[in-house]
N, C-alpha and C positions, 0 to 999 in steps of 0.2 A: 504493500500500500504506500503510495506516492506521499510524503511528509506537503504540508501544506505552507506554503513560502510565508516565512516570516514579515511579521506587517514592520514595512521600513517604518514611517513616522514614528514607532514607538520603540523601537531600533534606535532612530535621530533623539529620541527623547533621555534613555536610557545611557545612553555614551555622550550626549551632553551633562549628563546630572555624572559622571563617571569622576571617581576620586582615587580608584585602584594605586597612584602612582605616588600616593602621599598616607592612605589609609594600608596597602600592601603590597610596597614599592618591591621590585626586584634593584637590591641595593640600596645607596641613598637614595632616600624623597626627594621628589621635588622642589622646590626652594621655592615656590610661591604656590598660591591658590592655582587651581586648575581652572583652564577655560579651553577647553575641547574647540578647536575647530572645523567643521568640515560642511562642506554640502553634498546631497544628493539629493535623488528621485529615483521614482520606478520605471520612470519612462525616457530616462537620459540614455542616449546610444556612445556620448565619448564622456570618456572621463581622465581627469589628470591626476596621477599615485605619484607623490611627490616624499619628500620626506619630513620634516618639522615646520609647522610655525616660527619666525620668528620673532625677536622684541614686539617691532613693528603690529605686523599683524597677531600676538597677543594682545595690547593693547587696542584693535581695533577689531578684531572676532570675526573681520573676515579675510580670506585667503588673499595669498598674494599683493596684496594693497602696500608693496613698496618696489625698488627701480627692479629689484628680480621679475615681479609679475609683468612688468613693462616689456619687458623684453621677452618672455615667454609668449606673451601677448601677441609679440610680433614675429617670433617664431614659427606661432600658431596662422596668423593669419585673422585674429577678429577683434574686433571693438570688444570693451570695456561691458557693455550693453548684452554680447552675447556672450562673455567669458563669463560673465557675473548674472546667467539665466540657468538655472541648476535644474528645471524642465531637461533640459537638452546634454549640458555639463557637468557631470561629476567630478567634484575636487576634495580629496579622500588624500591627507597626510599617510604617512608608515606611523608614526605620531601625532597622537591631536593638539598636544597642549607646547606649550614651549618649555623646549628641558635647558634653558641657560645655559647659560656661556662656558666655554673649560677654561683651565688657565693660561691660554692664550687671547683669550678675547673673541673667540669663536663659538657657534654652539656646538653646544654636544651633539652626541646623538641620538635620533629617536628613542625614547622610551620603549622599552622592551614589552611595557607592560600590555601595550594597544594594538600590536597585532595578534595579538595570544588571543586577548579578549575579545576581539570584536570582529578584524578581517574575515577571516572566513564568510560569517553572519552575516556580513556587510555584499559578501560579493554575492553570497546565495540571492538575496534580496533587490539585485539588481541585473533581473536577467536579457537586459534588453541593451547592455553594453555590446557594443561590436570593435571600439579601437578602446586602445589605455595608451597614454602618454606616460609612460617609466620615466619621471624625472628623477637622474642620481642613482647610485650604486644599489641602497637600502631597496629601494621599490623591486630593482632589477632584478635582486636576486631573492627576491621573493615571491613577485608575480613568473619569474621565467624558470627559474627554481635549478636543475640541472640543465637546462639550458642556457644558462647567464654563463659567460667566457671569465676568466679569471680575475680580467679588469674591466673598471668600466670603459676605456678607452675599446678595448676587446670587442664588448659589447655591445656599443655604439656603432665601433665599422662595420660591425657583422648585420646590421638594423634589416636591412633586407631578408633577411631568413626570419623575423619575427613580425612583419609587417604585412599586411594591415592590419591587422591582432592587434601587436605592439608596435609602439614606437620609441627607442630606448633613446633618451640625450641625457645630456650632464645636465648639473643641476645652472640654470640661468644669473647664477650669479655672477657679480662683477671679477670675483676670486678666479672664475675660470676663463677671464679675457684671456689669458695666453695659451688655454688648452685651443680655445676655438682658433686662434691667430695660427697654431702649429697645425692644425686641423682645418684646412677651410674645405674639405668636401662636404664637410656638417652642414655648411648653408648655401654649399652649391647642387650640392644633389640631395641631402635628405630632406632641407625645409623647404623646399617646393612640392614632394608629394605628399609631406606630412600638412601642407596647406589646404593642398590639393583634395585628400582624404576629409580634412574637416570642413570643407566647405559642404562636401557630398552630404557629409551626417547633418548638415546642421539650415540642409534642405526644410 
């Protein structure tokens, strides 16, 4: 007998009220209050698996809303208007909440505690995904599993064996100007069918 797909909104309700990471951290707690962020639907066909919140968007509860989203933005190919319609766009951290900085001034990374808890759950309940944009290693090699290459450089050139499924790139940060710079087939041949593909879904 076929299990009966679990109701997202109460899903989105459940992993928004979610404290796991301070009430039964694996390791240290988290250093401030939790604010989960993500969006979905049940009727979204792309969605973006990215890795952490940052400062920024802790403080503003929604994805992406600093110059990394900017640039993913245009990556991808769409206004602000259609990145930020979660009808259509799933934007699904590895982490919901922001795990702070390590001691270099950088964030950590994703909490372990939120793919345990809720991935799964989260993908069963969204069966109408046809592309994922893997942003960053974390996603990669979790969504592609044995099939993620050893690095994400690996990963990324290889994008054509996982595509249109996936679409694996680094993460849009300013940090990686010189991966892209040492790399420019990234935006000479992958981000015009990964445009190409989102415009199709977002028919």
């Amino acid at each position: 007998m076929n299990k009966k797909p679990e109701s997202l909104p109460k899903l989105l309700r459940e992993i928004r009220a979610c404290r796991l990471c301070v009430e039964a951290p694996k390791g240290a707690a988290l250093p401030h209050e939790p604010r989960p962020v993500l969006r979905a639907s049940s009727t979204a066909r792309l969605a973006i698996f990215g890795q952490a919140p940052g400062n920024l968007v802790h403080q503003s509860g929604k994805p992406f809303t600093d110059p990394s989203g900017v640039r993913l933005r245009e990556w991808m190919g769409v206004t602000d208007e259609e990145f930020y319609d979660e009808k259509k766009i799933a934007i699904i951290p590895m982490g919901f909440c922001f795990p702070g900085y390590d001691a270099k001034g950088g964030d950590k990374p994703p909490r372990k505690e939120c793919a345990g808890a809720w991935r799964a759950r989260l993908m069963a309940a969204m069966p109408k995904l046809e592309t994922m944009v893997l942003v960053g290693g974390y996603a990669q090699k979790w969504h592609l599993g044995d099939e993620a290459r050893k690095t994400l450089t690996e990963t990324v050139e290889n994008w054509r064996e996982y595509a249109p499924r996936y679409f694996a790139t680094p993460h849009p940060s300013w940090r990686n100007n010189a991966w892209l710079k040492k790399h420019p087939w990234f935006e000479d041949d992958l981000l015009p069918v990964l445009r190409k593909r989102v415009r199709a879904l977002l028919k």
